[in-house]
FIZA-763871 format. One record per residue (C-alpha): residue number from 0; residue in three letters; x, y, z. Coordinates in steps of 0.5 Angstrom, whole numbers. Last residue first. Layout:
BEGIN
<NUM,ALA,<X,Y,Z>>;
...
This chain:
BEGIN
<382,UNK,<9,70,-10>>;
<381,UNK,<11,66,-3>>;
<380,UNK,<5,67,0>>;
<379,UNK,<1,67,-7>>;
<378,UNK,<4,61,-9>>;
<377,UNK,<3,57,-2>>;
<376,UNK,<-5,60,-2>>;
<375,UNK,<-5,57,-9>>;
<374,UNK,<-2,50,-7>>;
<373,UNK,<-6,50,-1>>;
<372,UNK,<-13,50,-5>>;
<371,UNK,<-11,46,-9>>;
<370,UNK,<-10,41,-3>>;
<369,UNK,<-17,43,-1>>;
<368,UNK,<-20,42,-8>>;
<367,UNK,<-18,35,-8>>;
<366,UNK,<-12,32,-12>>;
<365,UNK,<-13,25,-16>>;
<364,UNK,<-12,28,-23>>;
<363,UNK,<-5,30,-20>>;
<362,UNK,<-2,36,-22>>;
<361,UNK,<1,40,-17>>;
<360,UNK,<5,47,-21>>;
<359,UNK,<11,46,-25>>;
<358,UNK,<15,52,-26>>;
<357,UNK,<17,55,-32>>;
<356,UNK,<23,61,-32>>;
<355,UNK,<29,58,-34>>;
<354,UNK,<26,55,-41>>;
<353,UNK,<23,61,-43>>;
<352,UNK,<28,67,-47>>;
<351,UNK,<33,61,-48>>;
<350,UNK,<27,57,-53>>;
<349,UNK,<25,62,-56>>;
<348,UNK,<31,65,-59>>;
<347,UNK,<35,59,-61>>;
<346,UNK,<38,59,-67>>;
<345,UNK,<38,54,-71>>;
<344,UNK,<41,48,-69>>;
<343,UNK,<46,42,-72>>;
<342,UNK,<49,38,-66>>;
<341,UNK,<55,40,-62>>;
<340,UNK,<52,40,-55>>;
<339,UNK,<48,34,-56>>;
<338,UNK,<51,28,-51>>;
<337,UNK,<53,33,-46>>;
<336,UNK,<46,37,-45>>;
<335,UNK,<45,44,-47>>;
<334,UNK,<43,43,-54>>;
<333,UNK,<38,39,-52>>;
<332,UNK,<34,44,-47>>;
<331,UNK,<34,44,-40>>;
<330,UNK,<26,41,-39>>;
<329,UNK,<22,44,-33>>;
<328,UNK,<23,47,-26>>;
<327,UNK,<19,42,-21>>;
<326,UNK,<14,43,-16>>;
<325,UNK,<12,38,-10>>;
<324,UNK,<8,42,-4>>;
<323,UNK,<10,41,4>>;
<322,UNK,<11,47,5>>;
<321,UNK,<19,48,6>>;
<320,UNK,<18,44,-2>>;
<319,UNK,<14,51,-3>>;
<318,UNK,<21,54,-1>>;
<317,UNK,<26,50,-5>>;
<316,UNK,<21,50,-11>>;
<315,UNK,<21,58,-10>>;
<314,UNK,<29,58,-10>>;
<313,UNK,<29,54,-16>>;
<312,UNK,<25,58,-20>>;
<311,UNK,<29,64,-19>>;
<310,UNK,<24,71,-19>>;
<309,UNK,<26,78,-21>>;
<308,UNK,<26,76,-29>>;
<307,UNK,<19,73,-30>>;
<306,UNK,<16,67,-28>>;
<305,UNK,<11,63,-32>>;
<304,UNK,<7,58,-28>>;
<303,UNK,<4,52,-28>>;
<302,UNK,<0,46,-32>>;
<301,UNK,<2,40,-34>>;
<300,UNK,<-1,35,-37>>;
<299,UNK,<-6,40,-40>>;
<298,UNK,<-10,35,-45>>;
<297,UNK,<-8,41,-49>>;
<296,UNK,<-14,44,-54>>;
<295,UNK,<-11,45,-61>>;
<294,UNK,<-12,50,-66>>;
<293,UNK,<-13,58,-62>>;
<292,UNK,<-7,56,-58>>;
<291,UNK,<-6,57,-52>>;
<290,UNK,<0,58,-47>>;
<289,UNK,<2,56,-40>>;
<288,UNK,<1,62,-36>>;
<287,UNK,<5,69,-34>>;
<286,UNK,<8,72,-27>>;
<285,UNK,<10,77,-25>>;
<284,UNK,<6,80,-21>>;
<283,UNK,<1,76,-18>>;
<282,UNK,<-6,78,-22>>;
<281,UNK,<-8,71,-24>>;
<280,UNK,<-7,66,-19>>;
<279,UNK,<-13,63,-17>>;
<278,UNK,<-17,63,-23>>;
<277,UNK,<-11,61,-27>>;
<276,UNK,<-8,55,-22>>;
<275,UNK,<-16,53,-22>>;
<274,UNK,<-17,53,-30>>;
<273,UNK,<-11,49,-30>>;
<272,UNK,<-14,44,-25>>;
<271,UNK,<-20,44,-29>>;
<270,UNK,<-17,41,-34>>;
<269,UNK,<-13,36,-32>>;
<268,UNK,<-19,34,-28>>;
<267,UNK,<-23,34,-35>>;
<266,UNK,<-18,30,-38>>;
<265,UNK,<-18,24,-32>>;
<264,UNK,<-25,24,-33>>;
<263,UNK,<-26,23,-41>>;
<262,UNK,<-19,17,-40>>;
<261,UNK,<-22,14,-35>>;
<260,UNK,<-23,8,-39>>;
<259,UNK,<-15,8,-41>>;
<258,UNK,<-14,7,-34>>;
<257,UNK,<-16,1,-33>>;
<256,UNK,<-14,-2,-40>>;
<255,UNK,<-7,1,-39>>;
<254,UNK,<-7,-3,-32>>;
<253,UNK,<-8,-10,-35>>;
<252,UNK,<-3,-8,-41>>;
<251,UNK,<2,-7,-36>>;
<250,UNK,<1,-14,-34>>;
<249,UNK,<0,-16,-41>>;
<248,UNK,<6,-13,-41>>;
<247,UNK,<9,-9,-47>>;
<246,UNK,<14,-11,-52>>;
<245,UNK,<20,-8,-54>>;
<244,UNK,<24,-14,-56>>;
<243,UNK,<29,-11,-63>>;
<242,UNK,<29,-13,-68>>;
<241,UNK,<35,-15,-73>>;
<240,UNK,<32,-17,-80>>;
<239,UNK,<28,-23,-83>>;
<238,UNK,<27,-28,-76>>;
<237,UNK,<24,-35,-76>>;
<236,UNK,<24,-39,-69>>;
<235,UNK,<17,-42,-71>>;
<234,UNK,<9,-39,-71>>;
<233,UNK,<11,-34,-77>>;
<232,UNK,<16,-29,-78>>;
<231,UNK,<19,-26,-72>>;
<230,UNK,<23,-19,-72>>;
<229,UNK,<24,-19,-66>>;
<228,UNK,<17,-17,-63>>;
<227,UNK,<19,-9,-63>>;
<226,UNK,<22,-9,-71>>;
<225,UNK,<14,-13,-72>>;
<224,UNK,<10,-7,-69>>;
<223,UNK,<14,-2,-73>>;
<222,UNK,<13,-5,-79>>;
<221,UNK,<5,-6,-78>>;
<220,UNK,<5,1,-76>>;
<219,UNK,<8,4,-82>>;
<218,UNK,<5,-1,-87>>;
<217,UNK,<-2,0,-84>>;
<216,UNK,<-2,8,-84>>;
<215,UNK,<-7,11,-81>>;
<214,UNK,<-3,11,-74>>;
<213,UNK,<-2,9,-68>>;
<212,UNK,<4,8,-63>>;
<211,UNK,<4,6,-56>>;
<210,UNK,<9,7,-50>>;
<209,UNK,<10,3,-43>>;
<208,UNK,<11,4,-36>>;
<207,UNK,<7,4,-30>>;
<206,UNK,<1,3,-34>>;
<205,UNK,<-1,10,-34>>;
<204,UNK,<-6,16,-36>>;
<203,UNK,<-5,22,-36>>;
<202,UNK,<3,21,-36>>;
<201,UNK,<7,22,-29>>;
<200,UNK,<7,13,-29>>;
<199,UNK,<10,13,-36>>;
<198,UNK,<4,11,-41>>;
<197,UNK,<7,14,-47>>;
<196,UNK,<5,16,-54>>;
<195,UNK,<7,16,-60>>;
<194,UNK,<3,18,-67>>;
<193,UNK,<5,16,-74>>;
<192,UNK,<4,18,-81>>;
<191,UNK,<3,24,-77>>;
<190,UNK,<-5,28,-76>>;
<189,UNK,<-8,22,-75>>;
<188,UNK,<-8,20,-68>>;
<187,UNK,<-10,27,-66>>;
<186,UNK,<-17,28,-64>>;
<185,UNK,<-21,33,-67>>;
<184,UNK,<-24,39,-65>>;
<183,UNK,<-19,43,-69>>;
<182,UNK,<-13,39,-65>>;
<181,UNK,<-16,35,-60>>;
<180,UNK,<-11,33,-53>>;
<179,UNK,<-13,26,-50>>;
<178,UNK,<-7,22,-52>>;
<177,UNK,<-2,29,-51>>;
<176,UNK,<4,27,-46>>;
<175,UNK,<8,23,-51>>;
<174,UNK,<6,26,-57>>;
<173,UNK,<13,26,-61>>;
<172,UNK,<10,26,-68>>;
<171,UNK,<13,23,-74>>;
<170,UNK,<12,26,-80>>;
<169,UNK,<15,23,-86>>;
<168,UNK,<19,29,-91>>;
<167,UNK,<16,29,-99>>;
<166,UNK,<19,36,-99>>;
<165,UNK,<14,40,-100>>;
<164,UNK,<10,34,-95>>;
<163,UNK,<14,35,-90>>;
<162,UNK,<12,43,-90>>;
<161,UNK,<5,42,-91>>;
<160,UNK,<5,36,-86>>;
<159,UNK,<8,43,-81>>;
<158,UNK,<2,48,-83>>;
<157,UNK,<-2,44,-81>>;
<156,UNK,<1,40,-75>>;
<155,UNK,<1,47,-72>>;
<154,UNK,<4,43,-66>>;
<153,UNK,<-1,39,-61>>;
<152,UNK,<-1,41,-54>>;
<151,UNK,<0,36,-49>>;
<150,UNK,<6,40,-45>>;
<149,UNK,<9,40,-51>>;
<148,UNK,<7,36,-57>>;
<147,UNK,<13,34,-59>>;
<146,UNK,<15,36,-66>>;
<145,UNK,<18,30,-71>>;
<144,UNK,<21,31,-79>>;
<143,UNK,<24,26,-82>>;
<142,UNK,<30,23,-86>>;
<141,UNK,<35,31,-88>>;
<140,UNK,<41,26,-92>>;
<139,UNK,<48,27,-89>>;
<138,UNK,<52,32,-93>>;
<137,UNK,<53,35,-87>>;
<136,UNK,<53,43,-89>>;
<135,UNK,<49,42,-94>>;
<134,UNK,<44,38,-90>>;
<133,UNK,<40,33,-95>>;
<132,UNK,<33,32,-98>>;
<131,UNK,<32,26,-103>>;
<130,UNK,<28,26,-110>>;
<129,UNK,<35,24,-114>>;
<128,UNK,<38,31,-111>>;
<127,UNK,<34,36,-106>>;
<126,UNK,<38,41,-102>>;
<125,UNK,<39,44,-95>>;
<124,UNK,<41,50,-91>>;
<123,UNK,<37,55,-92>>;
<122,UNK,<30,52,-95>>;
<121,UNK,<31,47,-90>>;
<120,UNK,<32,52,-84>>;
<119,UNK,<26,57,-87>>;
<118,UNK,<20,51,-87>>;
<117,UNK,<23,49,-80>>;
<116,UNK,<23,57,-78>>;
<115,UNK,<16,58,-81>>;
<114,UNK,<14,51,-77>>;
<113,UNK,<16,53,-71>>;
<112,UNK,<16,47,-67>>;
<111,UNK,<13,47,-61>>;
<110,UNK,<12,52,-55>>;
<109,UNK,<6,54,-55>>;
<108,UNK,<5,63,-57>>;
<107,UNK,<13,62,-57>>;
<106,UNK,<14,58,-63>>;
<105,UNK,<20,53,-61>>;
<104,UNK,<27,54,-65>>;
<103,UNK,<30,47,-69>>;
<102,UNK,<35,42,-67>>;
<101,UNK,<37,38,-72>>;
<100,UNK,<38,30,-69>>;
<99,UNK,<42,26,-70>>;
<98,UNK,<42,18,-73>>;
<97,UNK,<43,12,-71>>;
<96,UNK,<36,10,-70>>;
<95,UNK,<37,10,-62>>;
<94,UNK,<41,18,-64>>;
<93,UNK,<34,19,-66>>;
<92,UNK,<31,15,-59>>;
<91,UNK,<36,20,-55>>;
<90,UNK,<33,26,-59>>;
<89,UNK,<26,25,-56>>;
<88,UNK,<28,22,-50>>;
<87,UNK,<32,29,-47>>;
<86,UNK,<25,32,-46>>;
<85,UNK,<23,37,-50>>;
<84,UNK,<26,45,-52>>;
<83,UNK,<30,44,-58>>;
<82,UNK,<24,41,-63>>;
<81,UNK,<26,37,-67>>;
<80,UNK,<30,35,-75>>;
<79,UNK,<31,28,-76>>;
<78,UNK,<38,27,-80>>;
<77,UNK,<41,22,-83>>;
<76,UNK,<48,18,-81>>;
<75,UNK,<45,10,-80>>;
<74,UNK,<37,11,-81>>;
<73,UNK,<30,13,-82>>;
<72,UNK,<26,9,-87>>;
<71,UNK,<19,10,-83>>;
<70,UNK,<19,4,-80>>;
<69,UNK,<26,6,-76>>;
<68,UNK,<22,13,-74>>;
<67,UNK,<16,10,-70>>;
<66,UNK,<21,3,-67>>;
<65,UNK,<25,9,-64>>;
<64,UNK,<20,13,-62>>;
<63,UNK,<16,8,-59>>;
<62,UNK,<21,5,-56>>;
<61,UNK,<22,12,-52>>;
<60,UNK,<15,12,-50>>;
<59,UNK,<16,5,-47>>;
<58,UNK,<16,-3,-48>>;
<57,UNK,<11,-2,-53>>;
<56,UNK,<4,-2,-56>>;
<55,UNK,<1,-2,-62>>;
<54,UNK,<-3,1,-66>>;
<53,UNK,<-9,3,-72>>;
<52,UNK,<-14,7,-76>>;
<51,UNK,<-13,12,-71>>;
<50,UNK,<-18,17,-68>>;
<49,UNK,<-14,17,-61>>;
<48,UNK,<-19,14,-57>>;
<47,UNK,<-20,9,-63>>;
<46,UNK,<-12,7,-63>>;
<45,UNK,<-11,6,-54>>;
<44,UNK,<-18,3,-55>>;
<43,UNK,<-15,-4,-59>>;
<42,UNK,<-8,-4,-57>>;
<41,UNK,<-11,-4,-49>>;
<40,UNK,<-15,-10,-52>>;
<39,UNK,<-10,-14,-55>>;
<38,UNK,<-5,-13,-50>>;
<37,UNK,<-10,-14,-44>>;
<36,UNK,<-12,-20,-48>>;
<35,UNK,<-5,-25,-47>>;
<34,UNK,<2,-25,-49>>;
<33,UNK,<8,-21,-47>>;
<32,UNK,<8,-23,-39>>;
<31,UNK,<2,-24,-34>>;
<30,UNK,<-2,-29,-37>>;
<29,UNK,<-2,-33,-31>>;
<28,UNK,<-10,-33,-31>>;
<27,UNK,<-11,-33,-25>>;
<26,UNK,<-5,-27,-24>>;
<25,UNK,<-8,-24,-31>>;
<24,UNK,<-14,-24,-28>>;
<23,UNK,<-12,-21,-21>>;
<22,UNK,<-8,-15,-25>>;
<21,UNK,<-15,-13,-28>>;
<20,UNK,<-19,-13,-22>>;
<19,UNK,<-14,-9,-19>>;
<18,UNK,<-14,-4,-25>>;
<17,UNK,<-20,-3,-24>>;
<16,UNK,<-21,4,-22>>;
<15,UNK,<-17,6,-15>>;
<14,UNK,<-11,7,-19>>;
<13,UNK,<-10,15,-20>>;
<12,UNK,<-3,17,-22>>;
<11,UNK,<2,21,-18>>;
<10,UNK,<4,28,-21>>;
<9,UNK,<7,34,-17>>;
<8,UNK,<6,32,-10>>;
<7,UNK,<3,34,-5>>;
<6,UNK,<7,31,3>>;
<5,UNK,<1,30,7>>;
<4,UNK,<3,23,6>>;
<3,UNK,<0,17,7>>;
<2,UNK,<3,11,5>>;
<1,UNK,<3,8,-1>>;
<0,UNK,<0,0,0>>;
């Protein structure tokens, strides 16, 4: 059992569904490894709540990404052009395929790949011979194109599929906080050629663990599922190429399915929660909200404030951690970490001007309006 604490943390899942129930079917059963319904089902619904045609699941939302990228023809040596201000994961599933990142600037009204500037550094920096795209600089050929949905809210995909589809690019989606997002009143499993979510236990929803990805387009999802169950052809020990064992529980699986029925109730809490922290907090100096965006409806993972140049994130998570309140600065940016220091970027304007200045507020869909109200009265003392 967890322990009661009235410690309030950042971002813990809700399981008092029917996650229980399910584990214990999977006990009796003795289903509990990569085989088994749960697996088949949590494929099934994790597809139709995104509006996908099809899905797969896997180990983990980084697997996803890799296996997501490799069925979409990226390679040894090639580029795949993302956004700079994301979690390390998404570049590091790049590198997995071994190729390397190109890192491109965020739009400042939400935070995900400027598609004006992806459309300008292309046109700037690389070059087309025999129906391929290639780096000028590298010579190493331009194989994808994949912007994250921060904080779960969907990138111009539009404008950024126009891109890609000028010059003939696959469009892989980071999406790994954002199952339950819409874009333009839709939902967004579709809007790349292929989808990635992940169920790590700060998601939305959670398996404790694991990844999915979905798409419209059987051969992408076909392919991607078949490199993550080792390449295995037919009932016998056959295999037609490396693959990798990237398969999801049916322990996982169990959980998944649980959670995934609450999905509608988690979203609405998430956004209630941020509706909240606005309410409540709006008209402190010096502060700003997360952004919006008039194409996409964030599932609101995280939620939060903006600081200005007067106050230290740091130094206001140390005092509200003083109260007993979890927050949390957000993501260093790739080009600042070790491994991608020498990588090719554009430049950088939006992403230096926020990411010191984000702080992440309490965000459980199991909070209780006494806890949010402690957050706020613990933000404004300090604030």
């Amino acid at each position: 059992m967890r322990e009661v604490s009235i410690l309030i943390e950042l971002a813990v899942p809700d399981l008092s569904g029917n996650e229980r129930k399910y584990l214990n079917e999977c006990i009796d059963t003795t289903f509990v490894s990569t085989v088994g319904e749960f697996v088949k089902r949590f494929e099934k619904e994790v597809a139709r709540k995104a509006g996908a045609a099809y899905g797969t699941v896997v180990s983990s939302g980084t697997d996803g990404l890799h296996m997501a990228l490799t069925a979409c023809g990226v390679g040894r040596n090639e580029l795949v052009c993302i956004p700079a201000f994301t979690f390390i994961a998404t570049a590091n599933a790049v590198v997995h395929c071994g190729a390397e990142p190109w890192l491109i600037d965020i739009d400042e009204k939400s935070w995900t790949m400027d598609p004006e500037l992806l459309e300008r550094e292309l046109a700037e920096k690389a070059y087309e011979k025999d129906g391929k795209l290639f780096h000028r600089g590298s010579g190493k050929r331009i194989a994808a194109v994949m912007p994250v949905y921060t904080m779960g809210m969907p990138a111009d995909m539009d404008r950024i599929r126009d891109v890609t589809d000028k010059y003939h690019l696959p469009l892989v989606a980071d999406a790994a906080a954002a199952i339950g997002a819409k874009y333009k009143g839709r939902n967004i499993g579709n809007l790349a050629d292929a989808t990635v979510f992940s169920f790590n236990g700060n998601k939305t929803i959670t398996c404790g663990g694991g990844g999915a990805i979905v798409g419209d387009n059987e051969r992408i999802i076909e392919r991607a599922k078949h490199i993550a169950t080792t390449a295995r052809v037919g009932q016998d020990y056959d295999h037609d190429m490396v693959g990798y064992n990237y398969r999801m529980t049916n322990l996982q699986a169990a959980v998944g399915c649980a959670q995934i029925e609450r999905l509608e109730e988690f979203v609405i809490k998430k956004h209630y929660i941020s509706d909240y922290y606005k309410e409540h907090l709006k008209g402190i100096p010096g502060i700003a909200f997360f952004p919006e965006t008039d194409w996409g409806e964030s599932v609101c993972w995280f939620t939060g404030l903006v600081l200005d140049d007067t106050r230290n994130v740091r130094e206001v998570c140390d005092r509200l951690a003083d109260k007993e309140i979890q927050t949390k600065p957000f993501w260093k940016p790739v080009y600042m970490q070790k491994p991608y220091l020498h990588v090719e970027k554009s430049d950088m304007d939006v992403t230096e001007k926020i990411w010191r200045h984000i702080l992440t507020l309490p965000v459980s869909t199991c909070l209780t309006e006494k806890q949010l109200e402690s957050v706020v009265m613990a933000v404004k003392e300090i604030l």
